[in-house]
C-alpha positions in Angstrom: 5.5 99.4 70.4 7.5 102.5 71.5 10.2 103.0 69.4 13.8 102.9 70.5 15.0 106.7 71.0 18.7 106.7 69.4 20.6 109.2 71.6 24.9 110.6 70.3 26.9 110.4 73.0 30.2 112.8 72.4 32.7 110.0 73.5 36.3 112.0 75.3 39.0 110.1 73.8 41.5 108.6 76.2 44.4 110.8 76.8 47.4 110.4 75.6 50.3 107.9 77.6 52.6 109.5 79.8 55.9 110.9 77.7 58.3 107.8 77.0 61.7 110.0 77.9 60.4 110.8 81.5 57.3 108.8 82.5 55.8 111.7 83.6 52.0 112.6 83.1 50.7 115.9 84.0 47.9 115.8 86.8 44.5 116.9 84.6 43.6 118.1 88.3 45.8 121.3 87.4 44.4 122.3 84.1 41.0 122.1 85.8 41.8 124.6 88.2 42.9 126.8 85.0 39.4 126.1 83.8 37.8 127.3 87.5 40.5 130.0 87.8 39.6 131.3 84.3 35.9 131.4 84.7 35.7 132.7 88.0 33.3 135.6 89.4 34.3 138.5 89.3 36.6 137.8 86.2 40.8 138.2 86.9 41.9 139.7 84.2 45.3 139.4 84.9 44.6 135.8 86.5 43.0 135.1 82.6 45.9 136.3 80.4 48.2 133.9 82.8 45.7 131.2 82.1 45.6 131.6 78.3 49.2 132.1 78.0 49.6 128.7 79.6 47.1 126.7 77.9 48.4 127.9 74.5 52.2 127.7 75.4 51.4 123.7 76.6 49.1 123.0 73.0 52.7 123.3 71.9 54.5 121.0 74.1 56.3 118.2 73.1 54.4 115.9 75.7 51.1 115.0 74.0 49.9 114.1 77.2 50.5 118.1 78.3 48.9 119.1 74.8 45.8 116.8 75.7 44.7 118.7 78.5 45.6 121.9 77.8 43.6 121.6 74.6 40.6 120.0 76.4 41.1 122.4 78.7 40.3 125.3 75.9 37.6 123.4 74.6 36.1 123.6 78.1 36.1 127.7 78.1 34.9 127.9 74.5 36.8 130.8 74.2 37.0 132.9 70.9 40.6 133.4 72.5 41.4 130.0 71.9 40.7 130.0 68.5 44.0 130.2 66.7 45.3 127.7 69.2 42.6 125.1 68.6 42.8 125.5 65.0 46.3 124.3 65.2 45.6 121.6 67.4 43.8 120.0 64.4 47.3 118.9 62.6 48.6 117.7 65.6 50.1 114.0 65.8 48.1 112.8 68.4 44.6 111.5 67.6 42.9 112.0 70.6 43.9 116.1 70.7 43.0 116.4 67.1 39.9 115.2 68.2 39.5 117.3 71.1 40.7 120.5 69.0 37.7 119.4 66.4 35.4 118.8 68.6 36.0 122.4 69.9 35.9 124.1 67.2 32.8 122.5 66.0 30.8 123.8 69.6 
């Protein structure tokens, strides 16, 4: 009899609801454009320091929602840029972008 092959999934915990004061969620369309904008050939330099300046600047925000995707959205480019941001992503309240930040800096 074959055995059974056991097989770790890396579950993505659900983001975060939309902020209570506004209702609002941000599209995670847009931060994957960041990701494609970011790793595009030949690399924008300029197009890049926009990119990170935005992802870290929304790791901050006080939407979690905004936080969530801007710190999957890091975890995506496994940048060494990143670092510091992701590193403070790992006290954050929410949960599900402490994972994410963990996750990250785990590769």
């Amino acid at each position: 009899q074959p055995e059974a092959e056991i097989i770790s999934v890396k579950r993505r915990p659900p983001a975060p609801d939309p902020d209570e004061d506004t209702g609002d969620l941000p599209s995670p369309a847009v931060y994957q454009k960041m990701v494609v904008e970011y790793m595009a050939e030949p690399p924008d330099e300029n197009r890049r320091r926009e990119v990170e300046k935005r992802l870290e600047d929304d790791s901050m925000s006080a939407n979690s929602a905004v936080r969530y995707y801007a710190v999957e959205a890091m975890a995506q480019l496994n940048s060494s840029v990143f670092k510091n941001a992701l590193l403070a992503a790992t006290d954050d309240e929410d949960e599900a972008v402490r994972m994410i930040a963990v996750q990250a800096l785990r590769g």
